[in-house]
N, C-alpha and C positions, 0 to 999 in steps of 0.2 A: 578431402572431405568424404565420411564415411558415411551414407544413409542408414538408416536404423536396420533393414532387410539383411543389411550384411554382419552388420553388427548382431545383431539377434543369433546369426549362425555362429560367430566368432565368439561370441561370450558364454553361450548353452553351455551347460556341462554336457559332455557325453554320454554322461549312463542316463542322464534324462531326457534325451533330445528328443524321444516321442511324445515327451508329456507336453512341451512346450507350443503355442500357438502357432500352426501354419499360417504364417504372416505370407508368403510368398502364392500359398494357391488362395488364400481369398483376395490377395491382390489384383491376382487374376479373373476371379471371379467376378470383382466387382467391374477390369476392364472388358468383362464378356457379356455383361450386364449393360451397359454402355452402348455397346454394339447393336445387343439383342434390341433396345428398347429402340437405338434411331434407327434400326432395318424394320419394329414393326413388328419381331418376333415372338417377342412379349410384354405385357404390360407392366407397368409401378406395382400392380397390386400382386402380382406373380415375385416378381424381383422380389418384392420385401418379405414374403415369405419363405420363400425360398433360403433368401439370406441371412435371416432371424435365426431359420431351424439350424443352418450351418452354423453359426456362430454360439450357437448356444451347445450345439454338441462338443464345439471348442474349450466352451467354458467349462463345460461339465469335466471334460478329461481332465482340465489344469484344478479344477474343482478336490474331484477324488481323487488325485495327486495329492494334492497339498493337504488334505486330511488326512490323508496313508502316511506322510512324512510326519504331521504334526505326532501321530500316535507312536509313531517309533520314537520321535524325541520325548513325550510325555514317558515313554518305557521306559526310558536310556534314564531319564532324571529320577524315577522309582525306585530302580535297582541303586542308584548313587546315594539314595537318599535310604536307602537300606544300610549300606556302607556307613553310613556318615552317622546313624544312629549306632553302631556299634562300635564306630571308631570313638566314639566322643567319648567312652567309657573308661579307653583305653588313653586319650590323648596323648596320642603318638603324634610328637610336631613332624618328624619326615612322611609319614603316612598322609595324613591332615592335607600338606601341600602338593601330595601327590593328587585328594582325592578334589579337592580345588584347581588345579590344572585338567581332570578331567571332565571336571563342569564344565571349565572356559572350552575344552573340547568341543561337547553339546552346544557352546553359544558360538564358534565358529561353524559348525553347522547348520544351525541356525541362521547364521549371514548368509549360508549360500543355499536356504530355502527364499530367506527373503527378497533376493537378486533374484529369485526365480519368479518371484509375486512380480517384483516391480518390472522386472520385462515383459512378463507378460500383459499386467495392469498395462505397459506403456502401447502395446502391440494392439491392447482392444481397441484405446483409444484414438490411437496413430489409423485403425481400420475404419474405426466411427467415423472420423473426421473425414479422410478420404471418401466415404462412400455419400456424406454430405456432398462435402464440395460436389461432386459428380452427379448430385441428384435432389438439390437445392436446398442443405441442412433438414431434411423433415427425420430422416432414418433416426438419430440419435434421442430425439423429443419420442419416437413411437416405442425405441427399446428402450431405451431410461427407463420409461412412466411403466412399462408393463413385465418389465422385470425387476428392476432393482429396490422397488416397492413391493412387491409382493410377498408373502410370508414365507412363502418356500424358495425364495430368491439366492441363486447362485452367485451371481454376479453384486452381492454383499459380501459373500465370503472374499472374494478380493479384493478389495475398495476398502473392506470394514475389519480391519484382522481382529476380532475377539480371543480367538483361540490362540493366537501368536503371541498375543498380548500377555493370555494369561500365561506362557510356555517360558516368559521373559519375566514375568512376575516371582516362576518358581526359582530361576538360576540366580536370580536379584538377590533374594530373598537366603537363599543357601550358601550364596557364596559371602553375603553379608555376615552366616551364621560361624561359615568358616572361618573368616578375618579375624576373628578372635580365638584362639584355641581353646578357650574353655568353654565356648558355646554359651556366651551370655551378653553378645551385640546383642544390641535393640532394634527388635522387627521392625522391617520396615513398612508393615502395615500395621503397628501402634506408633510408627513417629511417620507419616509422609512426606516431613522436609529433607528426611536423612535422603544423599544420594552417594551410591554406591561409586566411589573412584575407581573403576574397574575398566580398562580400557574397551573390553569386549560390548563388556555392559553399554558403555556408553554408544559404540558404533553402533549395537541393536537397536537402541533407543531415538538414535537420531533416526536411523531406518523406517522403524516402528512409525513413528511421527511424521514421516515423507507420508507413509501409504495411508496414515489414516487423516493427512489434514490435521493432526493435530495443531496444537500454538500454546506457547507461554507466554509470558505478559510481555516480554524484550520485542519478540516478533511481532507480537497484536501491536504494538505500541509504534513500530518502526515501518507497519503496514499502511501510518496514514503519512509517511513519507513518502513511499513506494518504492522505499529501499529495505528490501531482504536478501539475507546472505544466500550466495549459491550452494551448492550440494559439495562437500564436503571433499567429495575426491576431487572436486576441479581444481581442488589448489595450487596444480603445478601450472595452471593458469594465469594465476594473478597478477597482475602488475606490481607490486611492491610485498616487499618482505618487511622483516620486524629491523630490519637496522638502517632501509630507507626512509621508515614513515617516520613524520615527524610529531608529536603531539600536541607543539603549540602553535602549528597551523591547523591542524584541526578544531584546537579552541578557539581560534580567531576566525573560522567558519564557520561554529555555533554560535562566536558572539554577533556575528554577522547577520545570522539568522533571528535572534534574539532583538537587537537594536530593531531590525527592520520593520517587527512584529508591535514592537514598542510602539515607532514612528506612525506606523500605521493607524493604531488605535489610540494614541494618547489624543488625539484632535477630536473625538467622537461625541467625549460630554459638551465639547463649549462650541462646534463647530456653527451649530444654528448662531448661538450667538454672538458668535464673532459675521454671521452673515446679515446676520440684523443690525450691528455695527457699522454695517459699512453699507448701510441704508437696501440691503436687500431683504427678502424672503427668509422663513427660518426654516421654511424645508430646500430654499437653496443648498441647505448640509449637504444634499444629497449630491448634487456637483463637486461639493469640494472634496466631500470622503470618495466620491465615484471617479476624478480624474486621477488618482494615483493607481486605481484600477485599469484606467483606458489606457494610460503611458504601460504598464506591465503589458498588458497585451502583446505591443512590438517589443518590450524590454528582453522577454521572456526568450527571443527568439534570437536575436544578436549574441544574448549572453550564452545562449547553450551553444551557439557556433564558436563564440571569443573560444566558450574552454576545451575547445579540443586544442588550443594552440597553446592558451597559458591560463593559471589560475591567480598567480600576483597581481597581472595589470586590470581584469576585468575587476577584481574586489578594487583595487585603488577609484579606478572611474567611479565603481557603484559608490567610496564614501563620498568623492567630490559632488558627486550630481548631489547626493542626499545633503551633505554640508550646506550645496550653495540652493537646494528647494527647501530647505527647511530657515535659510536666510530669509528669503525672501516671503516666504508666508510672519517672518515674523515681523518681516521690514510692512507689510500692508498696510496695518492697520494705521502707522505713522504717514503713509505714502494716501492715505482713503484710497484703495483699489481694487476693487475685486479680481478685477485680470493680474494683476498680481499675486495676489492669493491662491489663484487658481492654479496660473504659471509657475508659482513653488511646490505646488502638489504635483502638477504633471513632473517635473523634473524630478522629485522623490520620488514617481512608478518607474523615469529611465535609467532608478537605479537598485532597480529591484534584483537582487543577484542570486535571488531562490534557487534558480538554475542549476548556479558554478556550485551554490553551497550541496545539492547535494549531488550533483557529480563528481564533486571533491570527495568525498564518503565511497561514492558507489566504486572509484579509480583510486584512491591513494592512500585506503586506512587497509590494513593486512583482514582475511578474511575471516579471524576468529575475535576480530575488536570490532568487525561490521558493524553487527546487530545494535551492540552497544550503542555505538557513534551512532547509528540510526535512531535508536530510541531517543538519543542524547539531540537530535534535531528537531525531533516533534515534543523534547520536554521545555526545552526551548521555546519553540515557537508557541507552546502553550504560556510558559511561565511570561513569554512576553504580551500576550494577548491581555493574561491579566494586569498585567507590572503599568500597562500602557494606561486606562484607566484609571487607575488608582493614584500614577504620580498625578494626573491631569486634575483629580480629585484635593490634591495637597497644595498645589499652585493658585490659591484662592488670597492673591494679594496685588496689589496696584503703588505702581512706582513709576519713578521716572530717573532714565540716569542722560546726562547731556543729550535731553531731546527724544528719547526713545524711550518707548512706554513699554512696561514689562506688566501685564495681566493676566487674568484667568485665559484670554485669547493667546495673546502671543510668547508668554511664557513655554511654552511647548514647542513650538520655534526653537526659541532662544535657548531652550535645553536641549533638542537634538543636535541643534549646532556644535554645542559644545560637545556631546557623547559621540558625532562619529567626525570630531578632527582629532581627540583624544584616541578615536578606535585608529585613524587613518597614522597616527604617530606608531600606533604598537603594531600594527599590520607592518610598516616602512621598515621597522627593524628587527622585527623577529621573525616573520613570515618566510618559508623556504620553498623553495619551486621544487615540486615534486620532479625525482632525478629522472623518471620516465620524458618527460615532456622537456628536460634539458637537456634528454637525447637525442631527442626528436629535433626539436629547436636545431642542435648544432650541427645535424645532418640535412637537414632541411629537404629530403626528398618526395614527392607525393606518397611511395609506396610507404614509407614510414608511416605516416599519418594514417592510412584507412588500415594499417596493419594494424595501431592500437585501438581503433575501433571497432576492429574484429574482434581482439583478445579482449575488449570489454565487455564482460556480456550482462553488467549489471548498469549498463551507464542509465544516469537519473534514475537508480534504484529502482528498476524495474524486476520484480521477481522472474524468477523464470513458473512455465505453468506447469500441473501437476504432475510426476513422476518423470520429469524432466531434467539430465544433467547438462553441464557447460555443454559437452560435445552433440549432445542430441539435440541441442537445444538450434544446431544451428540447418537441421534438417528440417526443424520444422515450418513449415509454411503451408500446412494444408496437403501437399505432395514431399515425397519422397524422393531423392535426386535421380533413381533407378527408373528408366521409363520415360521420363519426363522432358516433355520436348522441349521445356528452356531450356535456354545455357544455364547450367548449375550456378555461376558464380554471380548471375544476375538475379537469379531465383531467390537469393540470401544476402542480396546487397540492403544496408538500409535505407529506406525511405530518402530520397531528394528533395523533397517537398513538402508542404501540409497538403497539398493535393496528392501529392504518392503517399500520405499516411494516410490519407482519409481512402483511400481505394481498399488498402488492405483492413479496412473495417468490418469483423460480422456483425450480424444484428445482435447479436449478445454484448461484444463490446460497444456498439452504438446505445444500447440500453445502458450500462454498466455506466457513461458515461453523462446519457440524459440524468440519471440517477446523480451523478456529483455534481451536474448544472443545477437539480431543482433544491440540493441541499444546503449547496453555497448561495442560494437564491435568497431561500426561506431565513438564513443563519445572516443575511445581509441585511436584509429587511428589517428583522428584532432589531440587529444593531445599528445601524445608522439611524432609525427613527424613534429609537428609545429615549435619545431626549427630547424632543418634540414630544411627542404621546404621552410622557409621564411631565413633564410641562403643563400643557394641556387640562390632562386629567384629574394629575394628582397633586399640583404646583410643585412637583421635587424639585429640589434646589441643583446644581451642578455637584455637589461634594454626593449627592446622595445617587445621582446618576453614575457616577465615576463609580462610588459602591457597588452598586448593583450590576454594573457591569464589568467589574473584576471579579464578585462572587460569580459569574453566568464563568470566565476563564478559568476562576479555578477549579472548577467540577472537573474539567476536563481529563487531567492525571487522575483523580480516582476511581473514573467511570471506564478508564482504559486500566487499572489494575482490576476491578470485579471483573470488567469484560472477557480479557486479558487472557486471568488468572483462574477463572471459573464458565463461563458462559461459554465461551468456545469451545470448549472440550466435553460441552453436553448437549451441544447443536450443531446443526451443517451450518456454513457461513448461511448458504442459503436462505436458510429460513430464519436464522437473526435478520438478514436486510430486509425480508418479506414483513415480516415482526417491526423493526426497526422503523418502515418507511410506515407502516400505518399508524404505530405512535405519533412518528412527525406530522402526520395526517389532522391525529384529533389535537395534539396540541397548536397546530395550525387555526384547527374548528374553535379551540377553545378561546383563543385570541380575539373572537369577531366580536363587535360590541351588537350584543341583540338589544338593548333597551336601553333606556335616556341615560341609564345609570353603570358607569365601567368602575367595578371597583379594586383594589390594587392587588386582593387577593386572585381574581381570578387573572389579572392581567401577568402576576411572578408566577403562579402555578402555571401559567398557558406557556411562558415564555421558558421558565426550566424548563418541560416536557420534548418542549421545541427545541430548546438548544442540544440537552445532553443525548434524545436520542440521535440527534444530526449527528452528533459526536461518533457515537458506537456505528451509525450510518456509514460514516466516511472509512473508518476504519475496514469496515468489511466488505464495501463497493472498492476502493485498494487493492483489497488481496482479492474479489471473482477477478479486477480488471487485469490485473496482475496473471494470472492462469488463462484467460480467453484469447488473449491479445496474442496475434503475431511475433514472432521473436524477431522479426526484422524492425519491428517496433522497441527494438530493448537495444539499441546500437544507431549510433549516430544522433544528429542537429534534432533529427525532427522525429523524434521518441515518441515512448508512450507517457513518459513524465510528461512533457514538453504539452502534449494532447489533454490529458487532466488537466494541467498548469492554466491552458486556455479556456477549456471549459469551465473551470470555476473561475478566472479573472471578467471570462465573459460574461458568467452569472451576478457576478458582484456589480460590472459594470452595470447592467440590465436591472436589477434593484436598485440601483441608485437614482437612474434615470426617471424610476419607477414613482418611487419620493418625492421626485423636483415635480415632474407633473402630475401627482397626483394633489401636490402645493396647489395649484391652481383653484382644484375643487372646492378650498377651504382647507381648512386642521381638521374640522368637526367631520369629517369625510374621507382623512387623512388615512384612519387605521385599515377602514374596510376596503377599502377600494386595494389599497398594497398589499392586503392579507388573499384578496381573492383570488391574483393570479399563483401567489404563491401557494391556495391550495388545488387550484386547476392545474398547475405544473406535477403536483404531488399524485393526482391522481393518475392522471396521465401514465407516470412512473411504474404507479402499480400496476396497474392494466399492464403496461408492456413487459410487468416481470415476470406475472403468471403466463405473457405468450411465450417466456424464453427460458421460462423456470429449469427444466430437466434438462436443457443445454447447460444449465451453471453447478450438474451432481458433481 
């Protein structure tokens, strides 16, 4: 295991090695500082300045560096671009591809300015962190806020490549012009979709988008999974290649995901009245839609242990549990029982396989169909969210077949039954056990097993954080293995416990995570009480509730391509979440019934506001939590998936609960009281984002 200190020495070029950050004496500096302040010898307010001006004279160096370099490559593409207007006169085809291999020249130099940014970019922050830890997170919130905002700000020029950018714009664009010999491709800034097939091109561009935070809709989209592809050189990493993976157990983990999402929501329009059915309450729903949440809770935590062993048998248990809870909620209403009822929901949460499905993705699709498949879990889960509604909406009839009643209530039952012994037949015979874990399996040794949760380093689709590859990723923890009084290999172990994940918590990621407690709160609230409330209010029928809330799912894919596709690549995530959570804020406000009179206009305007920015919410609390987080958190049972996973199961549960007793008060009582806590949780959120804001640059 290499820590970044040696590596930094080992990767420099050597005609540049002055320009590069002395990571090794401010390391020292900051263990001298350490010293200085428990002997007494100087204070915090010494230290931070001291260390400021140092790091800033670092910066500067690596600064006029890389401006010195960008102008020699802006010369080099000049002069070629001199050439190329007189060659074109002349189109000389051997000429032409000599003077196009000397582009790719300038964009292979290019690559090894930008290895220069990214070590360095990773060396500020590998210093940041460390002089945190050592001095209780304040240094990076003081340098942030007072350099990387200001107008003469150096430490943009590495975080922000403009100039790089445009340097990648020109070779883009000339060697697009060369592709064609008679110089009449089309620019690629009159067509923006054209993308250059140019291998150099592209390794730039992936580069390019590491340092700048960039995202395309594939990654926005697979960011509310919290599965994103690793860096690109890790390949020789991976656990499966393209003639292991299988493709139609991948589809039988999105259909897995999809069904689940379905089960979930189809019970949402009729569930009050299947509770008033069976002579209870109608905001009892809140129990019934809330114990498939309570069972996920412990589901959640079994099934990310089951799949480091196997992926076939935990999806079989998940269809049986769901087969026979989706039996018995439909067997109730013949049975008059509530505890039944109930009892078929909990047993559809102990077979929630969220888990397997996207550690299945993060361990056995090849690393350039990731994104894909990631995106293809959260299209999924969206396309089910609405699917689930809308069939619950078409199942508006009453029968009887020997004895058993099929209705707007237990019809839904009756249809999951059917969709996951159908899903559990096509699982049984088509499904392949990924050959990694057949190896594993047949060797059966402990080192086997934490060996592939080493080499996992995206398990439950945990990104890695910024300017960060597979192998650095596994130094990080705050310290650097050089120096460092643990035993290295305990240092980098993952997590044992939900108590050893919660330890390795900062206050960023404890924020980052309240932030997907109060979303899933808020987004739980609209939805399990929306038919009660527009009941109520509006007398909406159950076909029109089912409507309304499959329109609320389907926003979801288009609010993630604008997001995606445009919004991200014109803000820091930062300030979308900042943006994001005060939206969810007023559409929260806009929900409260101020007067005798709730009318349906303000209640769909309150409730879209509320859901779709939840939506771009999740997505970009994702990918900070994704960057903040520990990497000993990205490996093993008890991940940073696994930690989300809880956090919003626990929010869902906590809404429902919310419902049932807020039942008591009356209906006429119903909306405010549920709306209030969810927006004291919202504010709450804000406040702690502005305290950790320049910790999430």
């Amino acid at each position: 295991m290499v820590n970044f200190g040696k590596r930094l020495m080992a990767d420099q070029l050597e005609e540049w090695k002055e320009y590069y950050i002395n990571y090794k004496m401010m390391k020292k500096k900051v263990k001298q500082y350490v010293q200085q302040t428990q002997n007494g010898g100087r204070n915090r307010e010494q230290v931070l300045k001291e260390f400021s001006r140092m790091l800033d004279d670092q910066i500067e160096k690596i600064v006029l560096f890389l401006l010195q370099q960008q102008g020699h490559l802006a010369s080099r593409i000049e002069k070629l671009g001199e050439e190329r207007a007189l060659l074109m006169e002349q189109a000389d085809a051997s000429q032409i591809s000599e003077l196009r291999e000397a582009y790719r020249e300038v964009g292979i130099d290019l690559m090894k300015l930008l290895r220069f940014v990214d070590m360095n970019a990773t060396g500020i922050r590998k210093i940041l962190k460390k002089f945190d830890k050592r001095f209780g997170y304040k240094f990076t919130d003081y340098y942030v806020s007072t350099r990387a905002n200001h107008p003469c700000s150096q430490l943009q020029q590495i975080f922000k490549q403009v100039g790089i950018v445009a340097v990648v714009g020109a070779l883009s664009r000339n060697l697009a012009f060369l592709q064609d010999h008679q110089g009449n491709f089309p620019s690629i800034y009159d067509h923006p979709s054209i993308t250059l097939k140019d291998p150099i091109i592209e390794q730039i561009n992936h580069s390019v988008q590491k340092l700048t935070h960039a995202t395309n809709l594939l990654q926005f989209i697979g960011q509310h999974a919290l599965i994103i592809p690793e860096d690109m050189h890790s390949g020789s990493e991976d656990l499966v290649d393209d003639q292991s993976y299988h493709f139609m157990s991948l589809l039988l983990n999105l259909a897995n995901t999809f069904l689940y999402m379905v089960n979930t929501y189809i019970i949402v329009p009729t569930a009050d009245d299947y509770s008033v059915s069976l002579g209870a309450a109608a905001t009892v729903c809140g129990v019934i839609i809330g114990s498939m949440a309570v069972a996920q809770v412990f589901s959640s935590v079994y099934f990310s242990a089951w799949s480091n062993k196997s992926y076939f048998r935990p999806l079989v248990f998940s269809s049986i549990m769901l087969f026979l809870g989706n039996l018995l909620y439909a067997l109730a209403y013949d049975v008059n029982s509530l505890t039944v009822l109930i009892v078929g929901r909990l047993l559809c949460g102990l077979g929630s396989a969220r888990a397997v499905n996207r550690r299945y993705i993060s361990d056995c699709v090849p690393l350039k169909t990731r994104l894909q498949a990631s995106a293809g879990f959260v299209s999924a889960s969206a396309l089910g969210m609405a699917c689930g509604p809308a069939l619950a909406g078409l199942l508006q009839t009453n029968f009887k077949i020997y004895g058993f009643t099929f209705d707007q209530n237990t019809l839904p039952g009756w249809i999951m039954c059917l969709a996951w012994i159908t899903y559990l037949f096509w699982l049984w015979i088509s499904f392949k056990e990924p050959d990694h874990i057949v190896r594993e399996n047949s060797v059966n040794t402990p080192s086997s097993d934490s060996g592939h949760r080493r080499n996992s380093n995206l398990e439950d689709g945990l990104a890695q954080p910024f300017l960060i590859d597979a192998k650095e990723s596994r130094d990080e923890n705050g310290e650097d293995n050089d120096e460092n009084e643990e035993d290295p290999e305990d240092s980098h172990k993952p997590a044992t416990s939900l108590a050893a994940a919660y330890r390795l918590l900062t206050p960023s990621v404890k924020v980052q995570l309240l932030i997907y407690f109060m979303l899933k709160f808020a987004m739980e609230i609209l939805l399990s009480e929306s038919s009660v409330v527009t009941t109520f209010y509006f007398n909406w029928s159950t076909s029109t509730v089912a409507m309304f809330l499959a329109v609320l799912g389907l926003t979801v894919l288009p609010v993630n391509v604008i997001v995606g596709s445009y919004v991200t690549n014109l803000f820091q995530d930062r300030q979308i979440l900042v943006a994001s959570e005060i939206m969810v804020l007023i559409g929260i406000a806009m929900s409260f019934r101020f007067t005798s009179h709730y009318s349906v206009p303000q209640y769909v305007s309150s409730a879209l506001i509320t859901f779709v920015f939840a939506e771009v919410l999740e997505g970009v609390n994702l990918s900070l939590l994704s960057r903040v987080m520990s990497s000993r958190l990205s490996r093993g049972t008890y991940n940073g998936g696994l930690l989300s996973t809880e956090a919003g199961t626990l929010a869902r549960v906590a809404a429902d609960m919310t419902i049932t007793a807020a039942g008591y008060l009356g209906q006429n009582s119903l909306l405010n009281v549920t709306l209030l806590p969810s927006f004291v949780i919202c504010v709450a959120s804000i406040v702690a984002t502005f305290c950790t804001y320049n910790s999430l640059y």
